[in-house]
VOMARFI-506804 format. One record per residue (C-alpha): residue in one letter; z, x, y. Coordinates in nm, 2 decimals. Each point is the difference from the previous one (the first is absolute). Layout:
<pts>
   rest       pz       px       py
      A        Z        X        Y
...
</pts>
This chain:
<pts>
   rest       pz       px       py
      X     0.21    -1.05     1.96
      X    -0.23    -0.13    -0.24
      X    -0.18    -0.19     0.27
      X    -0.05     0.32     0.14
      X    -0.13     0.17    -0.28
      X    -0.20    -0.22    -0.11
      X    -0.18    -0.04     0.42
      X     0.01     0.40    -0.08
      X    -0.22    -0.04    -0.31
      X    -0.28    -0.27     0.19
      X    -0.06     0.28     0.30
      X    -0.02     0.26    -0.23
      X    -0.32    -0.14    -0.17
      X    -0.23     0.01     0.25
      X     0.08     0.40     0.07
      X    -0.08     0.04    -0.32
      X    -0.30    -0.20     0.02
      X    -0.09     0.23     0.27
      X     0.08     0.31    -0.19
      X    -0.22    -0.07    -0.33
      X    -0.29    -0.08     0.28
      X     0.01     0.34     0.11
      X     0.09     0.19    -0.33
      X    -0.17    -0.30    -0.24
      X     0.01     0.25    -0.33
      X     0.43     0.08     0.03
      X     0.15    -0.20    -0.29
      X     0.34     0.03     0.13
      X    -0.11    -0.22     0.28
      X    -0.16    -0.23    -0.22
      X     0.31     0.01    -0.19
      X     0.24    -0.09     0.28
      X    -0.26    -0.28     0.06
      X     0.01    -0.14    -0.26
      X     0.41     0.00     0.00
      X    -0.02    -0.14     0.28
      X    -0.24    -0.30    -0.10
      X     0.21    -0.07    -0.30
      X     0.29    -0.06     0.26
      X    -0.17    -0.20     0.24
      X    -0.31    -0.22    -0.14
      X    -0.04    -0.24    -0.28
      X    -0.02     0.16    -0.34
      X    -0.38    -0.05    -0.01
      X    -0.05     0.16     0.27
      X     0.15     0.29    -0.12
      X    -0.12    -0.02    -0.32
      X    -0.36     0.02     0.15
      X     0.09     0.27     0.21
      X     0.11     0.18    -0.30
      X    -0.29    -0.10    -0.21
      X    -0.24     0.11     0.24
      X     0.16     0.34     0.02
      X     0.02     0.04    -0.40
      X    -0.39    -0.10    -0.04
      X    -0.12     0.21     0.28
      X    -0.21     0.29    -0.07
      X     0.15     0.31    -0.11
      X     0.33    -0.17     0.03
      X     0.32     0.18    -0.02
      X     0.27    -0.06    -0.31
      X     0.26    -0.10     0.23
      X    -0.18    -0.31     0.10
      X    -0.09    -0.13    -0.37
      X     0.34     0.11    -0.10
      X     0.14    -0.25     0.28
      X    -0.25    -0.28    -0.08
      X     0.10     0.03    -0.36
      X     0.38    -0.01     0.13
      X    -0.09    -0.30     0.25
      X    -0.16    -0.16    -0.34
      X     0.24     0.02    -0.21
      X     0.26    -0.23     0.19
      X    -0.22    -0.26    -0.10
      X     0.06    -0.13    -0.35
      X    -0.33    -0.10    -0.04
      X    -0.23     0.31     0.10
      X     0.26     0.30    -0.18
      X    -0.28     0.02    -0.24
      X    -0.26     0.07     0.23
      X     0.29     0.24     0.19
      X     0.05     0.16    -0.34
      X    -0.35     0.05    -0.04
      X    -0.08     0.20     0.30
      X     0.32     0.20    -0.03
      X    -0.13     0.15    -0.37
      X    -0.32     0.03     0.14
      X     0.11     0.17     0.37
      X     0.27     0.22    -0.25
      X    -0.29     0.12    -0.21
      X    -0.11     0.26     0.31
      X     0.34    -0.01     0.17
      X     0.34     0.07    -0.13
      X     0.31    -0.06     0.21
      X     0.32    -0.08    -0.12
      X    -0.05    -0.33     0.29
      X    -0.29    -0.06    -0.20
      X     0.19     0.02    -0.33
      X     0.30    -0.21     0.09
      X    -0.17    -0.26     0.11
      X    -0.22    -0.08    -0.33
      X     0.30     0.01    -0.14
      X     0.07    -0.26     0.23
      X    -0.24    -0.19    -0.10
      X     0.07     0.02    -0.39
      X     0.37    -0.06     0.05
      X    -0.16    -0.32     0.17
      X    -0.20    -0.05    -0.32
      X     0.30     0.05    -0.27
      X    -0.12     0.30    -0.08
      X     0.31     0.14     0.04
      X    -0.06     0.35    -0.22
      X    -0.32     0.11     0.16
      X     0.16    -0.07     0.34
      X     0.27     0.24    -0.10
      X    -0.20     0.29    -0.11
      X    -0.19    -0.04     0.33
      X     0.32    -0.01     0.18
      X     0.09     0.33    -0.15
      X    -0.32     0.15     0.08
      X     0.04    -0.09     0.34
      X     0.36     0.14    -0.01
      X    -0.12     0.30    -0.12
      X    -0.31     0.02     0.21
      X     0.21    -0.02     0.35
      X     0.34     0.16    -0.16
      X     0.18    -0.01     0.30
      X    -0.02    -0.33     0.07
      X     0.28    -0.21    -0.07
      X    -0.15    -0.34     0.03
      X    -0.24     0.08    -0.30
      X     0.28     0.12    -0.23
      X     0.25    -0.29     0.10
      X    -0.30    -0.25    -0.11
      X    -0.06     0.23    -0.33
      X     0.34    -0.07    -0.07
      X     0.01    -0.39     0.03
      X    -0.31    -0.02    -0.25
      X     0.13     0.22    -0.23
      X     0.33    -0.21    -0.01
      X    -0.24    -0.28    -0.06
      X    -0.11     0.16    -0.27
      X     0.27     0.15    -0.18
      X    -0.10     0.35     0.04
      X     0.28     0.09     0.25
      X     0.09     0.34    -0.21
      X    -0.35     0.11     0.10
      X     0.05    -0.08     0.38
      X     0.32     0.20     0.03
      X    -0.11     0.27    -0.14
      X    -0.28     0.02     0.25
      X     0.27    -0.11     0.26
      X     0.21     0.33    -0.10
      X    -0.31     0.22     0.00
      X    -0.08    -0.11     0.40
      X     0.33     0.12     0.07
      X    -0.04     0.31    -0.17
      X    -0.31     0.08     0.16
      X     0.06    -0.11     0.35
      X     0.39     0.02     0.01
      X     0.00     0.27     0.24
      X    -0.21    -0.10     0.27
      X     0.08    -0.39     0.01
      X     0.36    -0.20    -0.12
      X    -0.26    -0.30     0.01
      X    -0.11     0.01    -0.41
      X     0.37    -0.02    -0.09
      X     0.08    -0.28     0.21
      X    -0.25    -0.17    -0.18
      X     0.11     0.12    -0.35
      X     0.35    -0.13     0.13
      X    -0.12    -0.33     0.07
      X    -0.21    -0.02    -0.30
      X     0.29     0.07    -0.23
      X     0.24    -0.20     0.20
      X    -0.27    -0.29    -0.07
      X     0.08     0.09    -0.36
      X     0.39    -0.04     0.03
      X     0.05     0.37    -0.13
      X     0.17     0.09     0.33
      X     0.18     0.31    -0.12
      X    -0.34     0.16    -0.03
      X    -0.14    -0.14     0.32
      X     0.34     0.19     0.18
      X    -0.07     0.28    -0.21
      X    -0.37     0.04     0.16
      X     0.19    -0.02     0.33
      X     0.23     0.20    -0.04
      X    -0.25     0.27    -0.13
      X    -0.20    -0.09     0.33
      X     0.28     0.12     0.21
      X     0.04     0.31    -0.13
      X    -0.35     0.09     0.00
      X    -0.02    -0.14     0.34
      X     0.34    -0.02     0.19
      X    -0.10    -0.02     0.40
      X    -0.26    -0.31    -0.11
      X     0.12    -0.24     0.28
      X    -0.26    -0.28    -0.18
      X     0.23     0.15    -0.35
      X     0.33    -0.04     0.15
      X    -0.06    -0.37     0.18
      X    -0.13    -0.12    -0.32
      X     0.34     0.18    -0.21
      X     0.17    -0.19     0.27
      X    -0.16    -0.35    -0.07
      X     0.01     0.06    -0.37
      X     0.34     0.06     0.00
      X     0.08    -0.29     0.25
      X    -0.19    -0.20    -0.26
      X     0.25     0.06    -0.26
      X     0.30    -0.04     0.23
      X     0.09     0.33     0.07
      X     0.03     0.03     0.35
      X     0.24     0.31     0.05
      X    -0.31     0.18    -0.18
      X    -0.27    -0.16     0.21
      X     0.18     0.09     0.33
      X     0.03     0.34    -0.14
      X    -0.41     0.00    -0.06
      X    -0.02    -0.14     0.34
      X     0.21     0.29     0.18
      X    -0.25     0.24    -0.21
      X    -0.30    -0.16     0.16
      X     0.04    -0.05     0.33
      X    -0.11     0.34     0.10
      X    -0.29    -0.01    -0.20
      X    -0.13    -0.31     0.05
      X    -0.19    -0.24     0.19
      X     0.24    -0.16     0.28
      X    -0.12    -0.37    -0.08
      X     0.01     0.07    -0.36
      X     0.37     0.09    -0.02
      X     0.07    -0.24     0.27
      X    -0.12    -0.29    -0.23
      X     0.18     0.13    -0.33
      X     0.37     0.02     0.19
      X    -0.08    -0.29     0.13
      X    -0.06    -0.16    -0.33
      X     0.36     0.21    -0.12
      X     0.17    -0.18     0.28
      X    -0.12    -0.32    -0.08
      X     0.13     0.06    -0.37
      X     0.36     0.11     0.09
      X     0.05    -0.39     0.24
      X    -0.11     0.25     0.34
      X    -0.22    -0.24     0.15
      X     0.00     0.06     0.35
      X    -0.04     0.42    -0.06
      X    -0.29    -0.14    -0.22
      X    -0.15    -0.22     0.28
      X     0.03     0.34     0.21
      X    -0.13     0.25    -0.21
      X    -0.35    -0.30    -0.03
      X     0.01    -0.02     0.39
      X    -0.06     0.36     0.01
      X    -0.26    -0.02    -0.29
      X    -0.20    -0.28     0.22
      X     0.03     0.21     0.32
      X    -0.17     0.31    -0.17
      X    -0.24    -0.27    -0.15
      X    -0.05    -0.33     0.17
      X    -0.31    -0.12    -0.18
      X     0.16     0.03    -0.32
      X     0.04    -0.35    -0.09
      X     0.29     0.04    -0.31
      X     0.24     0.17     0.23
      X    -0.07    -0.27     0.25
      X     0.05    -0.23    -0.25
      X     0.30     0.18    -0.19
      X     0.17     0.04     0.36
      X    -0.01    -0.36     0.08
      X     0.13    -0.11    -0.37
      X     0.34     0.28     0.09
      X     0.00    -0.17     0.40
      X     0.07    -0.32    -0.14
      X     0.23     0.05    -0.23
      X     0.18     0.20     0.17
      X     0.03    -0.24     0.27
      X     0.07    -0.31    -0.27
      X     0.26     0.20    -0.11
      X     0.18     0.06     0.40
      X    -0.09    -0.38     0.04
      X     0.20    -0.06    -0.36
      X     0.31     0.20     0.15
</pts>
């Protein structure tokens, strides 16, 4: 599978090739190029390829934000990376933009002004939960995890209704903090607001599967399967049968997940871990 995916990814490059000649201003298709390149060529390559894009005329943001990304994996250019993202961020704010120059003074051990940018970016892009689980981790750093919760709590206030997504994050988070009677008390909360969330009720079932309660997760589980995605539930029973010693309905449950998705490589990989251990343990009999 990864053989083929990666063959997939070499013919893919010259359609695109072909694309950007007939529509040579779309940045999306420079874009994909450039994912592309970073797969397949040397690192040079792609840096030039990169460069070139950043320092053409009239450039667009995208490509100096990804130059200054490319740049900053190298120890000994983040400075130059960090220059051009304070100069690029000077005429274009993005929470992208933010996070990684906060990147870039994390890098530095400049760990405070990497938080405050981590929070603008948090806030700039408020739905996002990637931005606020990183504002988190700095604050941590920093000893200001008061200040993160409370802007932790007021994303679930302000977006409780339409998404469950900002208080599974505020669970984790407080989790992270051992003060796990709150974390269940955000979830809990959740449910109520929210009680046919199938993403909700698969992650009450794997929270309460993580703290050995497993007649409650199979009761989550029974909650969600009508309201869920199929492969989604498939792969938290499977994990409950798993848990409870059921390893061949586990193995069963994964050989339907990798049916419904055969490029997915962790169900191939989780299916072949159950196989042989299930058959280790007929062999042991």
């Amino acid at each position: 599978l990864e053989a083929r995916s990666s063959s997939s990814v070499f013919w893919i490059l010259p359609l695109v090739d072909q694309l950007i000649t007939l529509y040579p201003k779309d940045v999306n298709l420079r874009l994909s190029k450039a994912s592309l390149l970073r797969q397949l060529v040397d690192r040079s390559t792609f840096l030039e390829y990169l460069e070139a894009q950043a320092h053409a005329p009239a450039a667009h943001a995208l490509f100096k934000l990804r130059y200054a990304q490319a740049l900053l994996e190298d120890g000994r250019r983040r400075e130059e990376a960090t220059r051009l993202l304070r100069t690029l961020l000077r005429s274009w704010t993005s929470a992208e933009g933010l996070s990684t120059l906060a990147d870039a003074y994390w890098y530095a051990g400049e760990y405070r002004r990497a938080t405050d940018l981590y929070r603008f970016a948090a806030t700039l892009d408020g739905t996002n939960e990637d931005y606020a689980s990183a504002y988190f981790r700095a604050s941590r750093t920093v000893r200001d995890e008061a200040g993160v919760l409370t802007f932790l709590h007021g994303r679930v206030r302000r977006y409780g209704q339409q998404s469950s997504l900002p208080a599974i994050t505020l669970f984790h988070c407080l989790s992270d903090l051992n003060r796990s009677s709150e974390a269940f008390i955000v979830r809990d909360q959740a449910l109520a607001q929210r009680p046919d969330d199938g993403e909700l009720l698969l992650f009450a079932a794997r929270s309460e599967l993580d703290r050995g309660a497993m007649a409650a997760s199979e009761l989550f589980l029974e909650r969600a399967q009508q309201c869920s995605k199929r492969a989604d539930w498939l792969r938290a029973t499977a994990q409950l049968e798993e848990s409870k010693g059921h390893l061949g309905e586990a193995r069963r449950l994964w050989t339907e997940v990798v049916a419904s998705e055969p490029f997915n490589l962790r169900a191939q990989r989780t299916l072949v871990r159950l196989t042989s251990e299930v058959d280790g343990r007929i062999a042991a009999v």
